[in-house]
N, C-alpha and C positions, 0 to 999 in steps of 0.2 A: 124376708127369707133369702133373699136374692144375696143380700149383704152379708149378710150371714154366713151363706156358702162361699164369697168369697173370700173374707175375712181366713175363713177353714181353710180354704186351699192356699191363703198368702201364709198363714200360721204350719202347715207342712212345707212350702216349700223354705220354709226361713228350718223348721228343724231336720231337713234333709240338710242343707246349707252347712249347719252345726255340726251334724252328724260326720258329714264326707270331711269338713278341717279336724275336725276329732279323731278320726280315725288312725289305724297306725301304719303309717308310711310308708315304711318299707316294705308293707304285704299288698300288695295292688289288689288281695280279693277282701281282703277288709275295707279297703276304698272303697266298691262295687259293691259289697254287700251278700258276695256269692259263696257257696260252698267250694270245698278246694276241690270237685269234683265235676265243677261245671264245666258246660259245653263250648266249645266257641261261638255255638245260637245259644247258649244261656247267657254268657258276657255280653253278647252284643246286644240281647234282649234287656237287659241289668243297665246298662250302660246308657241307652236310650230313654228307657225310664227317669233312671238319675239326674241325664243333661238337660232332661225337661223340663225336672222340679226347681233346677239349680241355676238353668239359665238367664243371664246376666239383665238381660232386656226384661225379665220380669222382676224386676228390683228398682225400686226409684234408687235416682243419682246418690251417690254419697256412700256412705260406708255400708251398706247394705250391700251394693252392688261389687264394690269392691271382694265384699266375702264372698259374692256368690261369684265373681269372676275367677278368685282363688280356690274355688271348689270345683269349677267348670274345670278350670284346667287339669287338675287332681284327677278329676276322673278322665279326662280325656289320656290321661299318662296312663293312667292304670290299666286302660283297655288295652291301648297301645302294648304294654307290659304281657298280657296278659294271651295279646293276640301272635306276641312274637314265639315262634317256635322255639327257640332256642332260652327264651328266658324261662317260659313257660315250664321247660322237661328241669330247669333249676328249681324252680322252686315246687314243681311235681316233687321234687328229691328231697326238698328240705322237708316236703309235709310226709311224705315217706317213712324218714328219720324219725319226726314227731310220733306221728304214730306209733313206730316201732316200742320208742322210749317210754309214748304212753303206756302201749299194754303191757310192754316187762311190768315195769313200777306196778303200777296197777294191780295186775298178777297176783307180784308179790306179796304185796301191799293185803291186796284180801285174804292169801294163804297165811299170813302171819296171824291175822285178824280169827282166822278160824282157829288157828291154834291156840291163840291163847284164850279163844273164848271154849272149846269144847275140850283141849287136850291133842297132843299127838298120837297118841290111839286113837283118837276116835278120826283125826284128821287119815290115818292113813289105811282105815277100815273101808273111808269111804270116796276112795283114792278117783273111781271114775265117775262119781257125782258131783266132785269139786272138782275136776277138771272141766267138765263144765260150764260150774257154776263160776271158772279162773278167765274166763271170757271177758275183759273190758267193752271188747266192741259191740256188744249188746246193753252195754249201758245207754241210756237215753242223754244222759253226756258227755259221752263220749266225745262227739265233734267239738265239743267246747272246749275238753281237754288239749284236745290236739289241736287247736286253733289256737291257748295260750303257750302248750309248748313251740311250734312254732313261732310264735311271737318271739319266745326265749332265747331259739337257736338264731334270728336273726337278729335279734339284739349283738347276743357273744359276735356272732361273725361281722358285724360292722364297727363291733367294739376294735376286733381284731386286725381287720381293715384301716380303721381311724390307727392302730398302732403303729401299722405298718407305714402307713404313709409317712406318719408322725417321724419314725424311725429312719426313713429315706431322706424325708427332710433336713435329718441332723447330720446324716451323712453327707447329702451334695452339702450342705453349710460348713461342715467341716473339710470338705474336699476344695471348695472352694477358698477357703481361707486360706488350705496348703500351698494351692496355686498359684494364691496372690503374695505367698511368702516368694515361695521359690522364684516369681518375678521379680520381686523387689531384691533376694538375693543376689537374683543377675545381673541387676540395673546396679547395684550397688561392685559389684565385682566389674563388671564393664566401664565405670565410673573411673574405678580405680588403676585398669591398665590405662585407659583413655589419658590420666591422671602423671600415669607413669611417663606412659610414651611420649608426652607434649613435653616432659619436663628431662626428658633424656638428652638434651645440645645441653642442657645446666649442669647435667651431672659428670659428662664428660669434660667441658671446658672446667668445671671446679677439680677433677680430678690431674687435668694436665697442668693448673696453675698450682696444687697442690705438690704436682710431680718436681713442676722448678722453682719452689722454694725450697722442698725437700734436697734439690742439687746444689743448690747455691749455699746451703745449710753447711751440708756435710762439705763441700770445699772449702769453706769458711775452718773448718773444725780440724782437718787433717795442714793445714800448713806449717810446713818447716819452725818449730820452737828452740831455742838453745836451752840448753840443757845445765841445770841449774845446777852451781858447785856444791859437793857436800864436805864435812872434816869426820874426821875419824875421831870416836870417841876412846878415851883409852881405856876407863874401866868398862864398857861396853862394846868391845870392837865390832860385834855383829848389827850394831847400830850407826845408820848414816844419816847427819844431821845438817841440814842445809844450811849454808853461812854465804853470808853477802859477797857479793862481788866485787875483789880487791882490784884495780889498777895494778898492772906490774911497774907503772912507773912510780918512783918513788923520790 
């Protein structure tokens, strides 16, 4: 018998174990297991229960312990979560939303449902017995309702989250890349007077040895030549045709 019950109480703590990695993440009262209405003595009550069944020391060595170490710590986060003031009125607000969302829908959802099963005359005959009866929150599912819408609206918003970052990401990557242009554009611009300026005694000595050849050129080109005889043509007098250089002596 003995065995038996402990066998029972290692078989709950292995599926509380299961239960708390299963859970969904982001909602620290699906960790804990609590209503989104609980007390901070409900949480802490919840929470002490949990780390008992989950706790690491009653796991032999090996991957057992491992789970229940990764579940200890889960829920140790979630209280934490749960106990902080300020994250707490956060998601006080997203289950808020939920709710809201659920009872429109809902609402709707069964006022539609009346009319097409009885007719709009009869829907609006019997106008303050379905407002009544337009009540979500006296459904006995309610909380489950709004337990999966909430799951929903934390999804979107991490979805949203992951985009953003994702988004930022490609900005500093892109902002970075700019930055490493515009350095190398500088190194490469700096390179180039640096390039200039060493080579400036070359460009001046090549311009002054340029200058006197250029002087010795043109002296060379303007000196005194004699002037070459020409004869008169007679059927063409407007044309002067240069002829050899005679000797006057003869």
């Amino acid at each position: 018998m003995d065995a038996l019950l402990r066998d029972l109480a290692a078989l709950e703590r292995a599926n509380e174990v299961t239960r708390v990695l299963g859970a969904f993440k982001l909602n620290a009262m699906d960790v804990l297991n609590v209503s989104h209405t609980a007390t901070k003595e409900e949480i802490s009550k919840a929470y002490r229960a949990a780390s008992l069944q989950v706790h690491p020391d009653k796991f032999p060595a090996g991957t057992q312990r491992d789970r229940a170490q990764q579940a200890f710590t889960m829920l140790a986060a979630a209280k934490d979560d749960l106990l902080d003031t300020a994250k707490r009125e956060a998601l006080d607000a997203i289950v808020d939303q939920a709710r809201q969302r659920v009872f429109t829908n809902r609402a709707a959802e069964g006022r539609k449902k009346r009319k097409t099963e009885s007719g709009a005359a009869a829907a609006d005959n019997g106008a303050a017995e379905q407002e009544e009866q337009d009540d979500p929150s006296a459904d006995p599912q309610f909380d489950t309702w709004v337990r999966a819408e909430v799951k929903e609206i934390l999804i979107e918003r991490e979805w949203r989250k992951r985009q953003l970052l994702k988004a930022a990401a490609v900005e500093d990557t892109l902002a970075a890349e700019a930055k490493a242009k515009r350095a190398a554009d500088k190194a490469a611009r700096d390179a180039d007077e640096k390039e200039w300026e060493d080579k400036r005694d070359d460009r001046i000595n090549s311009w002054r040895n340029f200058q006197k050849g250029g002087l010795k050129r043109k002296g060379a080109a303007n000196m005194m030549r004699m002037p070459r005889a020409h004869r008169e043509d007679a059927d063409a007098s407007f044309v002067r045709r240069p002829v050899a250089f005679e000797s006057s002596e003869k």
